[in-house]
C-alpha positions as a Markdown table, in Angstrom:
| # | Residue | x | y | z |
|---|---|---|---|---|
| 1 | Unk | 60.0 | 51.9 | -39.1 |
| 2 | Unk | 60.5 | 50.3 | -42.4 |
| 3 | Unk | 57.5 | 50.9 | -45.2 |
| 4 | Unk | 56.7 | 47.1 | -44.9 |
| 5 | Unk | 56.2 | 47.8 | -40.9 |
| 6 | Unk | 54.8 | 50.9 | -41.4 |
| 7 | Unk | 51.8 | 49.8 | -44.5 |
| 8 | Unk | 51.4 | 46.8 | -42.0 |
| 9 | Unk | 50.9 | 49.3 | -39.3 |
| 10 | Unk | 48.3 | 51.6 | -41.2 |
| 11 | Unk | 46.5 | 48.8 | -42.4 |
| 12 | Unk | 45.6 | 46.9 | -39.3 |
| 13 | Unk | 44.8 | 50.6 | -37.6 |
| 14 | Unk | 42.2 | 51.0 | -40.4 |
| 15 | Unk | 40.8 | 47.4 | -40.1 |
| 16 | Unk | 40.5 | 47.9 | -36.3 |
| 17 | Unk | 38.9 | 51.6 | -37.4 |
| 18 | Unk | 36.5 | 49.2 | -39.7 |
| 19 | Unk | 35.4 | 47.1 | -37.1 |
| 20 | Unk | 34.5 | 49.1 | -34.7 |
| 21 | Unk | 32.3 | 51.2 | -37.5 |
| 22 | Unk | 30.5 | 48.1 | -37.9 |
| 23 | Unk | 30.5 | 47.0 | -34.2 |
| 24 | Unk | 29.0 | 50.7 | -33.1 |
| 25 | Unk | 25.5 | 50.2 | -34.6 |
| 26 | Unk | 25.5 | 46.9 | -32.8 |
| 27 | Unk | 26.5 | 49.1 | -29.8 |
| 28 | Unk | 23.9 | 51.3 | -30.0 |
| 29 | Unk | 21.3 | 48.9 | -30.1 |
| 30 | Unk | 21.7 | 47.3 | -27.1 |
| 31 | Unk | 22.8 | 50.5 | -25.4 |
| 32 | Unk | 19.1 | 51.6 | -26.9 |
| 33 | Unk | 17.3 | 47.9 | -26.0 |
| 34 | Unk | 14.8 | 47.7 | -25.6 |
| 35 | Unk | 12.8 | 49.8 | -28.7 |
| 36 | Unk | 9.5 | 48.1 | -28.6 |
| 37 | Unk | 7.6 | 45.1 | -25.6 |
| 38 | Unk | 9.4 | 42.8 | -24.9 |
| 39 | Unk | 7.4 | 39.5 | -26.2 |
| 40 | Unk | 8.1 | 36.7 | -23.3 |
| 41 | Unk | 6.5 | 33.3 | -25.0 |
| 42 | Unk | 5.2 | 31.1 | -22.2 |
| 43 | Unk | 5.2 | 27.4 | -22.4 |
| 44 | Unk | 2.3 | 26.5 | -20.6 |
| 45 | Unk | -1.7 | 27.3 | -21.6 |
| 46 | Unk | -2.8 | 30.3 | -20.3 |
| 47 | Unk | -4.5 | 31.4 | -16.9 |
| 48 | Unk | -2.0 | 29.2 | -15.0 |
| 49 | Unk | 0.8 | 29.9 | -12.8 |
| 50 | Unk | 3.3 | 30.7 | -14.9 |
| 51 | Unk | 0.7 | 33.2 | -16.2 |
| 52 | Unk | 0.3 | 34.9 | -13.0 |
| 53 | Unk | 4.4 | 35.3 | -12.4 |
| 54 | Unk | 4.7 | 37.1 | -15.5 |
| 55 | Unk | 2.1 | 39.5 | -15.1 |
| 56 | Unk | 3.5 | 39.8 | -11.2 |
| 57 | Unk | 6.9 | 41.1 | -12.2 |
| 58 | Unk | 5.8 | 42.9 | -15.1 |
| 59 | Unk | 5.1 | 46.6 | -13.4 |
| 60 | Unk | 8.7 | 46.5 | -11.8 |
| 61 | Unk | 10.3 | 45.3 | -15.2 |
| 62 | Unk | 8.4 | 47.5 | -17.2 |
| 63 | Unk | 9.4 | 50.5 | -14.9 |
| 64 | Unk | 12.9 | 49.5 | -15.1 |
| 65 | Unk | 13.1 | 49.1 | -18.9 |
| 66 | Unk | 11.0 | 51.4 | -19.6 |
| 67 | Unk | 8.7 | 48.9 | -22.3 |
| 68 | Unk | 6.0 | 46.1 | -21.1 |
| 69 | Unk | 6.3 | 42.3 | -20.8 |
| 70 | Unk | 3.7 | 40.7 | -23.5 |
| 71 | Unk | 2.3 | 37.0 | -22.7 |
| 72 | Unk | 2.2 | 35.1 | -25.6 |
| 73 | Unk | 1.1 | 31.4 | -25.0 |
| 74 | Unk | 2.5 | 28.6 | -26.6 |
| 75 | Unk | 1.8 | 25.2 | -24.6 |
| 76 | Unk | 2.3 | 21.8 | -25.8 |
| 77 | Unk | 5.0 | 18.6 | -25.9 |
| 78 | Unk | 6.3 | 19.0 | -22.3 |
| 79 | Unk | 7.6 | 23.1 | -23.5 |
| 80 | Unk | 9.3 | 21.9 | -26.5 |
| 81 | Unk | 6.6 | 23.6 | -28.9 |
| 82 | Unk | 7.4 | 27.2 | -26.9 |
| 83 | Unk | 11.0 | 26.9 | -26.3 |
| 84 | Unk | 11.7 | 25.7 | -30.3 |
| 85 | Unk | 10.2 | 29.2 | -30.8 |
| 86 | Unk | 12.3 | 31.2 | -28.5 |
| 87 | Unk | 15.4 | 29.1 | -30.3 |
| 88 | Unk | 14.2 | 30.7 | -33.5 |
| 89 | Unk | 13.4 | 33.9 | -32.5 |
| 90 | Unk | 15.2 | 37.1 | -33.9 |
| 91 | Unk | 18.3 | 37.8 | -31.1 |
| 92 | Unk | 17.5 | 41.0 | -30.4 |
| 93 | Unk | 16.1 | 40.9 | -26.8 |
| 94 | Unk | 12.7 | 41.7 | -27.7 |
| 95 | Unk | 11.7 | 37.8 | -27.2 |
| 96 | Unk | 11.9 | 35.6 | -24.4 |
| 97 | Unk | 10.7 | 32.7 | -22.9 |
| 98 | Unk | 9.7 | 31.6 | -20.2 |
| 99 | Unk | 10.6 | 27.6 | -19.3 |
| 100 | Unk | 10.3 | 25.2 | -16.5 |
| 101 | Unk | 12.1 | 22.5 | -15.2 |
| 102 | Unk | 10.9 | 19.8 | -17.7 |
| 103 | Unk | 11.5 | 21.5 | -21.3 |
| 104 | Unk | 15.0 | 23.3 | -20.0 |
| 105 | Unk | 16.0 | 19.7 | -17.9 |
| 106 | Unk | 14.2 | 16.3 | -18.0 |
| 107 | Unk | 13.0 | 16.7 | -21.5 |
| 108 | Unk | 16.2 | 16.0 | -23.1 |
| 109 | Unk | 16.1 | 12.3 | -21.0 |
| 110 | Unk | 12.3 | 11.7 | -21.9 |
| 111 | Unk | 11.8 | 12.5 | -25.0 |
| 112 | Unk | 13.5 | 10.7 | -28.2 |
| 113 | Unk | 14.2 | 13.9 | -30.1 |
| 114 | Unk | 14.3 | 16.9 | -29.0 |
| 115 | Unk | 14.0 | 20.3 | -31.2 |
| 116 | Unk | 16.6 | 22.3 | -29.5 |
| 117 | Unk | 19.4 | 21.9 | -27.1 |
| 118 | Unk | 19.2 | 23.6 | -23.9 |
| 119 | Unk | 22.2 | 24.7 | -23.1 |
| 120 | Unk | 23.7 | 25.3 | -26.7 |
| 121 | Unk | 20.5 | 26.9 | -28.0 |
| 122 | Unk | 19.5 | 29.8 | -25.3 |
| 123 | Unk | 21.2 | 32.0 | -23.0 |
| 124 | Unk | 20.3 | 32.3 | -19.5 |
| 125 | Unk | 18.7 | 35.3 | -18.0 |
| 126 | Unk | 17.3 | 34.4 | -14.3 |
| 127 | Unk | 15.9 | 31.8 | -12.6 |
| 128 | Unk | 12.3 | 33.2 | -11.7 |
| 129 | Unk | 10.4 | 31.0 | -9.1 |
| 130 | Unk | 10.9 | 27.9 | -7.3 |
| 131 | Unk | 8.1 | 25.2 | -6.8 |
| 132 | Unk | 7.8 | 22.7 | -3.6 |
| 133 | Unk | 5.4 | 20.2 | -3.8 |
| 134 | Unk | 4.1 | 18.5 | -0.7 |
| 135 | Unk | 3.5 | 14.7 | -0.2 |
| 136 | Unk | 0.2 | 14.2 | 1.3 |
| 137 | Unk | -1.9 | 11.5 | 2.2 |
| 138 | Unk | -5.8 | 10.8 | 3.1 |
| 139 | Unk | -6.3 | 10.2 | 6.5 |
| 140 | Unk | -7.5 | 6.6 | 6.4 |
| 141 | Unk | -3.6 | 5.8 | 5.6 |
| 142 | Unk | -2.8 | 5.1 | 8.8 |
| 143 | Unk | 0.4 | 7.1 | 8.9 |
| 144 | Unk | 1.5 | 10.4 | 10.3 |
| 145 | Unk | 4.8 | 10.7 | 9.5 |
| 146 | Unk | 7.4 | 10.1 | 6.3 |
| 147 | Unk | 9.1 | 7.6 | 8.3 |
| 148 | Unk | 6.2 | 5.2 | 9.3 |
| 149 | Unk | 4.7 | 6.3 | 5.6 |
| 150 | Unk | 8.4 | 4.3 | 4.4 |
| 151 | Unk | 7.8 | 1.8 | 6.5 |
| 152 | Unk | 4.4 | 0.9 | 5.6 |
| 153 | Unk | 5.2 | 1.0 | 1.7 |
| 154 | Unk | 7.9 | -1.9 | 2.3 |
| 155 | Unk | 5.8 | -4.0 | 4.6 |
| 156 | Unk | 3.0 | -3.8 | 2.4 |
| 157 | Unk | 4.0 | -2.6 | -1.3 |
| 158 | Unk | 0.4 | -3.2 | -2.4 |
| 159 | Unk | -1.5 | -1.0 | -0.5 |
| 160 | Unk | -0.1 | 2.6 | -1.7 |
| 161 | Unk | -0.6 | 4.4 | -4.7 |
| 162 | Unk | 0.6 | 7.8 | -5.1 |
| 163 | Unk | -0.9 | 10.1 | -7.6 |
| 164 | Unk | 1.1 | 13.1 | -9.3 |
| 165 | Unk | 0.2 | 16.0 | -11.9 |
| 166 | Unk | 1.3 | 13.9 | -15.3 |
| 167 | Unk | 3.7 | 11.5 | -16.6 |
| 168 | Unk | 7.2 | 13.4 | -17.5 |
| 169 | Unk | 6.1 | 16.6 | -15.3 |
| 170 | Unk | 8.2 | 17.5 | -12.5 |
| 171 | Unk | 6.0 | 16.2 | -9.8 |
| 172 | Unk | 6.0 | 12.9 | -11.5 |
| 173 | Unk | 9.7 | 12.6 | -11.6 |
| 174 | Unk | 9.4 | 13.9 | -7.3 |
| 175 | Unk | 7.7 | 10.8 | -6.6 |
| 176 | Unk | 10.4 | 8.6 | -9.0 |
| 177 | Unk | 13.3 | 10.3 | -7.2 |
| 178 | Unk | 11.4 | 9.6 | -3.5 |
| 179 | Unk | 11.3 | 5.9 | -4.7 |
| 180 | Unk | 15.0 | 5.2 | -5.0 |
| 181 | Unk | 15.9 | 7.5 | -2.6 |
| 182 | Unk | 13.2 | 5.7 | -0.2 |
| 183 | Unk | 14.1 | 2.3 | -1.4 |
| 184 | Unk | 10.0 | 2.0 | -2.0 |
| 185 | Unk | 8.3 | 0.8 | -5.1 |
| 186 | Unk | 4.7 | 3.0 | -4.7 |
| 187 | Unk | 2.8 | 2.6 | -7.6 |
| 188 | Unk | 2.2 | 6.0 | -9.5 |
| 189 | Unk | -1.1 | 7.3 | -10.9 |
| 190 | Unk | -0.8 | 10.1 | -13.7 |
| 191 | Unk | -3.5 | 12.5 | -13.5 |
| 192 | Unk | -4.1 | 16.0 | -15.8 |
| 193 | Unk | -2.2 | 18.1 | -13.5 |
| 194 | Unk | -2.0 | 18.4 | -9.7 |
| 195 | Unk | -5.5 | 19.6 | -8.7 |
| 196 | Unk | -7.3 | 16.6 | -10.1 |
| 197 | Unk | -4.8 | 14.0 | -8.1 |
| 198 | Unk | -5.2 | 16.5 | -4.8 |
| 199 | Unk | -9.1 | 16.2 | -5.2 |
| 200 | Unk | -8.4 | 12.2 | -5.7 |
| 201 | Unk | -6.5 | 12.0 | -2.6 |
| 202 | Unk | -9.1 | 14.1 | -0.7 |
| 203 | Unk | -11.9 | 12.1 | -1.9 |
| 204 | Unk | -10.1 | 8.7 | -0.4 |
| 205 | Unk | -10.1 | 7.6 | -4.3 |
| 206 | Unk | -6.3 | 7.5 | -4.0 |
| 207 | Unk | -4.3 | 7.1 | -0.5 |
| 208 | Unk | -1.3 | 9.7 | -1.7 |
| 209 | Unk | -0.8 | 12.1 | -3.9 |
| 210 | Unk | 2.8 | 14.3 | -4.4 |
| 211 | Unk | 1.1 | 17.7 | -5.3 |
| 212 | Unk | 2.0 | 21.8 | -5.6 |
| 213 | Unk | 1.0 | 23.7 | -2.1 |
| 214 | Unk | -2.1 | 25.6 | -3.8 |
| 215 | Unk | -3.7 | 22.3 | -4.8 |
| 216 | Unk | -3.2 | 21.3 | -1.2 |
| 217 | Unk | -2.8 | 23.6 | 1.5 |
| 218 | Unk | -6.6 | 24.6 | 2.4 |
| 219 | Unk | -6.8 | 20.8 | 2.8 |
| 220 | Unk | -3.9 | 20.0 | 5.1 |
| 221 | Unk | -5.2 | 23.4 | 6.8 |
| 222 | Unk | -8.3 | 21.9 | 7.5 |
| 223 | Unk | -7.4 | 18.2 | 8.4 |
| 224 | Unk | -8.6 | 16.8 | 5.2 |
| 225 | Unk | -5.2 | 15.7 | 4.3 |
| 226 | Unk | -2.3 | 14.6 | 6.3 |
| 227 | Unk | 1.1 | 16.6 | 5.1 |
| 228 | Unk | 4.0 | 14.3 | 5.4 |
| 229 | Unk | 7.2 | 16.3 | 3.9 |
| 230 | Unk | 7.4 | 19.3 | 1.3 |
| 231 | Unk | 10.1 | 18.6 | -1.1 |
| 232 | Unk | 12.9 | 21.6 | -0.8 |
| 233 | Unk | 15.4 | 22.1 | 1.0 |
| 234 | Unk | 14.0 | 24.0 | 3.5 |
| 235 | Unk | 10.6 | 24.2 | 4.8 |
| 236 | Unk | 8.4 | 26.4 | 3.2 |
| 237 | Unk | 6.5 | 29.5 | 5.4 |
| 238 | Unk | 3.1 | 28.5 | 4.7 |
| 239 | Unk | 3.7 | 25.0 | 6.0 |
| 240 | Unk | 6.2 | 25.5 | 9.4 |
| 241 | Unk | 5.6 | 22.1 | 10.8 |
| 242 | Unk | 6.2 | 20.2 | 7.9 |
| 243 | Unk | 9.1 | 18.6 | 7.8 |
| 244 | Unk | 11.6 | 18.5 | 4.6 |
| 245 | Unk | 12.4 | 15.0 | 3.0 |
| 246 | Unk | 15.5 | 15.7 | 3.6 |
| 247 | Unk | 14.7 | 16.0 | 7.5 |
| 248 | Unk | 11.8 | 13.7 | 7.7 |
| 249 | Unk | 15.2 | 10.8 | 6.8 |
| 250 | Unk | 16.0 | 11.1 | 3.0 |
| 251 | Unk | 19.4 | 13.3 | 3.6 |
| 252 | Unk | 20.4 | 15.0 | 0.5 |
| 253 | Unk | 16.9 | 15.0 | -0.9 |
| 254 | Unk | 15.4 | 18.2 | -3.1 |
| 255 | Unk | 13.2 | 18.3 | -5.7 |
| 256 | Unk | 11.5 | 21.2 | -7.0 |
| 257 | Unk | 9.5 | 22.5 | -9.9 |
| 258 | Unk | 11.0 | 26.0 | -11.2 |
| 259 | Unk | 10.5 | 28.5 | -13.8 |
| 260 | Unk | 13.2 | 30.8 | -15.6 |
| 261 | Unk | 14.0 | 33.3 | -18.6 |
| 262 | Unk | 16.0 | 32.5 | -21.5 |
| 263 | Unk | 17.0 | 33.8 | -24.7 |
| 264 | Unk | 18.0 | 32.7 | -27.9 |
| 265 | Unk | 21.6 | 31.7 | -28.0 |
| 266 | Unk | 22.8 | 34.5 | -29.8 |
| 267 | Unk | 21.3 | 37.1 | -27.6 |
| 268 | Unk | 24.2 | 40.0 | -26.6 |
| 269 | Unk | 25.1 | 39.7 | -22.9 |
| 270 | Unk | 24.9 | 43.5 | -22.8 |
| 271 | Unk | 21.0 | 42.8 | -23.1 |
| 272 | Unk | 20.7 | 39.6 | -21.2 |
| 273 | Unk | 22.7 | 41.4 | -17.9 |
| 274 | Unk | 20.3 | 44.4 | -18.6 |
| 275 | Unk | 17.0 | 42.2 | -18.6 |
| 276 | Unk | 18.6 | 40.2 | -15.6 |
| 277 | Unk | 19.1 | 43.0 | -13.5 |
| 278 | Unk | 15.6 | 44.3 | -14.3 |
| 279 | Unk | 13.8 | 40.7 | -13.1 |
| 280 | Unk | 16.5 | 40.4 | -9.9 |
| 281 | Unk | 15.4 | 44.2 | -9.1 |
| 282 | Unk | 11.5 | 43.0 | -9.8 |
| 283 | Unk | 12.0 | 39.7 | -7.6 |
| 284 | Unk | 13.1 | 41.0 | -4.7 |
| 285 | Unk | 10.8 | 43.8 | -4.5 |
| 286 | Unk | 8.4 | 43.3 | -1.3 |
| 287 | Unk | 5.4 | 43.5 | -2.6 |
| 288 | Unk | 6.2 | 41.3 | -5.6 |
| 289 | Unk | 7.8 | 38.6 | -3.5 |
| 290 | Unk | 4.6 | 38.6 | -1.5 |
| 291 | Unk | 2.3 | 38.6 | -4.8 |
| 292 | Unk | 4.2 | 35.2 | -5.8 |
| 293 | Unk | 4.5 | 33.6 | -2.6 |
| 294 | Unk | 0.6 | 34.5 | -2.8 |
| 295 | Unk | 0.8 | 31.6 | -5.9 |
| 296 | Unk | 2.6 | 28.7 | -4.0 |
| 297 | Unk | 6.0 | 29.8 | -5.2 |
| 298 | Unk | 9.0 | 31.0 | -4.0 |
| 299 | Unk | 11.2 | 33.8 | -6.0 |
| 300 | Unk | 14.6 | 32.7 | -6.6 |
| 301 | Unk | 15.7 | 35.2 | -8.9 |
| 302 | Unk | 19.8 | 34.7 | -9.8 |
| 303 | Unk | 23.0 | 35.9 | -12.0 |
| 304 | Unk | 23.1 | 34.4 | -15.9 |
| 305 | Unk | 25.8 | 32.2 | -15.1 |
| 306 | Unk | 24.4 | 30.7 | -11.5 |
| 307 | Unk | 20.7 | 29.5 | -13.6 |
| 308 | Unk | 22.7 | 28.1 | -16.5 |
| 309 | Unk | 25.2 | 26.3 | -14.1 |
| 310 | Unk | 21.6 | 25.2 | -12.6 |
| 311 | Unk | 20.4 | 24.3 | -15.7 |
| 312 | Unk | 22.8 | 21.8 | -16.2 |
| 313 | Unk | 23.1 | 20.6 | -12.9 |
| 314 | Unk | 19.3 | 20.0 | -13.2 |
| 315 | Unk | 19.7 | 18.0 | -16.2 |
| 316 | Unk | 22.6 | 15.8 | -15.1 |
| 317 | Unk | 20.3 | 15.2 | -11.8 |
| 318 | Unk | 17.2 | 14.0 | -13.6 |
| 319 | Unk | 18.9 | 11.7 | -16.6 |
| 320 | Unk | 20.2 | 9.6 | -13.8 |
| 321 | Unk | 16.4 | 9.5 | -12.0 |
| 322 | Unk | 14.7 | 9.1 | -15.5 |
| 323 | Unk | 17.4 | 6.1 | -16.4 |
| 324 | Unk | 16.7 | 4.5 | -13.4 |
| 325 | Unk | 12.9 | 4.7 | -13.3 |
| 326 | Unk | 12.5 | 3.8 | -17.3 |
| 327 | Unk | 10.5 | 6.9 | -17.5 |
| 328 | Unk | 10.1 | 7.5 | -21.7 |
| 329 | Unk | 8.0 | 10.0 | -23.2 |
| 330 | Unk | 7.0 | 10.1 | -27.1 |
């Protein structure tokens, strides 16, 4: 070897041997992760659903990793005031957030400006829980079924209002996406959230209402309000003779509200697979499943890659129903 070759040689062996002096700290933090609780920042007020998952899988995570999960609230602009601050957080592993459908999807077609990207500014960890709603109707309708429910909103537009749980929330883009699917043009009523518009509905103040299955259920159970479709893909356990949308005539029709984990972008993946196979270990325990289906939700936990691929499938989905509906937030 000529002493060119051979200085060339020794001089990229020691800048590999430098490199990976540097890169084994590095190594031995996320080999260590996680050091301290792990801080998952929530994007909705506190006491509410989202609330209740957390503290559901926290035993089984803990267990696994060996430190809690910490709720820290931070509600307000659809998600974007939690999710900026998961953007911003230190990439270490030890903070999280929780999102949901709007601030990781819609938001980016509603609102003007946004704070952070959603795809270039987190990475992934799991999808958590999937939300159905449930269109539902007060009795004095006249309808028992999707079809004739169609039906009556073309031959007489004026009669129907449907209420949902806020304008921009996922429930209010369910009833857009029902509209064009349905060919319909039902008036929508935004309340605070999907209790007040199932209590609406109940009290004949509104004749529909597109709600979540706890706001609902011990209505529909009782007779109170007539279940026409639940919005997933398949039908959901606590409701066996309610038909889909996508059965009741609407082929190809799914809308659901969801939560999911994500870190900021610059997270290690060593950490982010470790935390994910925690939360998939957590989610498909029996008794934790049964805690959250206890809540109205399903669990739906997945790999990194298959929620981000969701996450922009999601997005794509609801610009084109936001486009069409005019649907604008400030």
């Amino acid at each position: 070897m000529k002493p060119s070759a051979l200085r060339r040689a020794l001089g990229a062996a020691l800048g590999a041997s430098a490199l990976l002096a540097l890169a084994a700290p590095a190594l031995a933090n996320e080999a260590a992760w996680p050091t301290k609780p792990i801080r998952v920042i929530v994007t909705f007020p506190p006491g509410g659903s989202a609330d209740a998952i957390v503290r559901a899988i926290g035993p089984r995570v803990s267990e696994k990793l060996g430190q809690p999960l910490v709720i820290e609230n931070r509600p307000g602009a659809g998600g974007n005031i939690g999710l900026t601050a998961v953007a911003k957080a230190e990439p270490d592993g030890h903070t999280v957030g929780l999102g949901a459908a709007g601030a990781l999807s819609a938001n980016v077609s509603l609102y003007p400006q946004m704070p952070y990207d959603p795809v270039k500014d987190f990475k992934p960890v799991s999808l958590v829980a999937a939300i159905p709603f449930v269109f539902v109707g007060h009795p004095s309708v006249g309808v028992r079924t999707q079809a004739e429910l169609i039906a009556l909103a073309k031959r007489d537009p004026s009669k129907l209002t449907i209420g949902h749980g806020g304008n921009g929330t996922a429930m209010h883009l369910t009833a857009s996406l029902f509209d064009q699917m349905a060919g319909t043009k039902i008036v929508q009523v935004a309340y605070r959230g999907s209790g007040p518009a199932a209590v609406d509905a109940l009290a004949g103040q509104i004749p529909l209402a597109v709600t979540d299955l706890p706001a609902a259920l011990p209505h529909i159970r009782a007779g109170k309000l007539q279940a026409f479709s639940v919005t997933s893909d398949k039908r959901v356990p606590a409701l066996p003779d309610v038909p889909t949308v996508a059965e009741a005539g609407l082929a190809g029709y799914e809308s659901v509200g969801w939560f999911g984990i994500v870190a900021p972008a610059a997270t290690p993946d060593a950490i982010v697979n470790k935390l994910n196979a925690a939360l998939v270990e957590a989610l498909n325990d029996p008794a934790t499943q049964a805690t959250i289906r206890g809540l109205g939700v399903e669990p739906a936990p997945t790999t990194p890659k298959a929620f981000g691929d969701y996450i922009k499938s999601e997005t794509t989905k609801w610009a084109k129903v936001i486009r069409t509906a005019g649907i604008k937030l400030e």
